[in-house]
N, C-alpha and C positions, 0 to 999 in steps of 0.2 A: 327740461323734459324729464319726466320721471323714469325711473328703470324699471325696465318690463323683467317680470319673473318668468325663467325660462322653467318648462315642465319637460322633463325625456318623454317619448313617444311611451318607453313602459311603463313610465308611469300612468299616462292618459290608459293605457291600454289594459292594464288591471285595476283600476277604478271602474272603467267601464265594465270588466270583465263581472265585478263586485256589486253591481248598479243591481238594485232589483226595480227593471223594467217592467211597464205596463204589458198585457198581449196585446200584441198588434199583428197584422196581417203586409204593412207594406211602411215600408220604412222612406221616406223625399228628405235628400240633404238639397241645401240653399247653398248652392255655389256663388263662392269660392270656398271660404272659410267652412262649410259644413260637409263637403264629400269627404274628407277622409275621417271625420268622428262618424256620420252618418253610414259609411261603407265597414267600419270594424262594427257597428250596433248592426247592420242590419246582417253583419256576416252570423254576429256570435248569437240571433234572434233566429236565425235562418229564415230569414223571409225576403222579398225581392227589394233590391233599391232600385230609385228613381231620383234622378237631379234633376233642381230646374234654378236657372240665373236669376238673380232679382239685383236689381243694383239699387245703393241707398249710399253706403257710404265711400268716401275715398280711402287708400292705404292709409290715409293719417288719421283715420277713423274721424273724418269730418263729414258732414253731409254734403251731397253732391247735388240734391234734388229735394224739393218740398217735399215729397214722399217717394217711396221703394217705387220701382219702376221692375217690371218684366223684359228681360231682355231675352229669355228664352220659355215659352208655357211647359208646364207638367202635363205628361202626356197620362190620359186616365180612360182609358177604353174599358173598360170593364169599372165597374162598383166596386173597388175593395169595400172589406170590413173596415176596422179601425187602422187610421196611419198617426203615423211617429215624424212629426215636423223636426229636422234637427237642422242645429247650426251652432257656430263656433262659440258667437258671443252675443248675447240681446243687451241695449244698451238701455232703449226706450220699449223695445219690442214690437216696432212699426214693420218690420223687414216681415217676421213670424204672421203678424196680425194681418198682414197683403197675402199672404196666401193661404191664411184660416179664411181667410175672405171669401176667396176666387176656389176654394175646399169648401163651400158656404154649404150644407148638408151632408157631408161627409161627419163620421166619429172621428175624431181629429184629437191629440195635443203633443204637446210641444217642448222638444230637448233642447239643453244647449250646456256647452263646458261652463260656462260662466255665467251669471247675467240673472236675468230676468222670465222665466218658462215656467211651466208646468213640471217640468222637471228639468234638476240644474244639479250637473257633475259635480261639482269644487263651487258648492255658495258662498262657502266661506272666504273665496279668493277677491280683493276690492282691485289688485292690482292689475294692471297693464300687462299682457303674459305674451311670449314670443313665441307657440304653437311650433311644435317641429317641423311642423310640415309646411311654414311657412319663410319664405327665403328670406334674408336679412337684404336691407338696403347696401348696398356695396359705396364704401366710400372712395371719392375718388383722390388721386394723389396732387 
């Protein structure tokens, strides 16, 4: 297995701080992996967040299902302006594309730390990254 590059949260955190983001009016992270980049973007954007669950792959970043599945919808009572899709990492960007979807007339595009978006933190990054905010598998004795 290949070693994943570890990033310190200040780092993520002034990158982002650095990011010249599009105006947006409403910022949606894709839980799991996108609430905590999507909650410092929509703090430092000052606009409202909103999470919604979509499940596609497993912790070993395998697929779990032919395609992203809703496990929880985005609640959109009012028409925002433009929204800020974020998430941790697009591989294929099937996960991003299921809720540009189900956003299907909305101004829409699309964040992520690494990967494949509309806009991408660290492009230059190919490797496997261990995100702070995500817990390490504990080995057992």
């Amino acid at each position: 297995m290949r070693e994943k590059l570890e990033l310190s949260f200040s780092e993520i955190s002034n990158a982002i701080k650095k990011y010249d983001f599009p105006k947006v009016d409403l910022v949606i992270g894709i839980g799991r992996g996108g609430i905590v980049p999507a909650a410092l973007i929509a703090h430092q954007l000052s606009v409202e967040l909103r999470v919604t669950f979509i499940s596609y792959r497993d912790d070993d970043n395998q697929p779990k299902f032919p395609a992203p599945i809703f496990l929880q919808d985005v609640d959109l009572e009012h028409r925002p302006g433009k929204i800020l899709i974020v998430d941790d990492v697009a591989v294929t960007g099937k996960t991003l594309a299921c809720l540009k979807g189900k956003l299907r007339g909305q101004d829409t595009a699309t964040f992520v730390l690494k990967g494949k978006a509309d806009h991408v933190l660290f492009p230059e990054l190919n490797n496997c990254v261990q995100w702070p905010w995500k817990t390490k598998k504990h080995e057992t004795l």
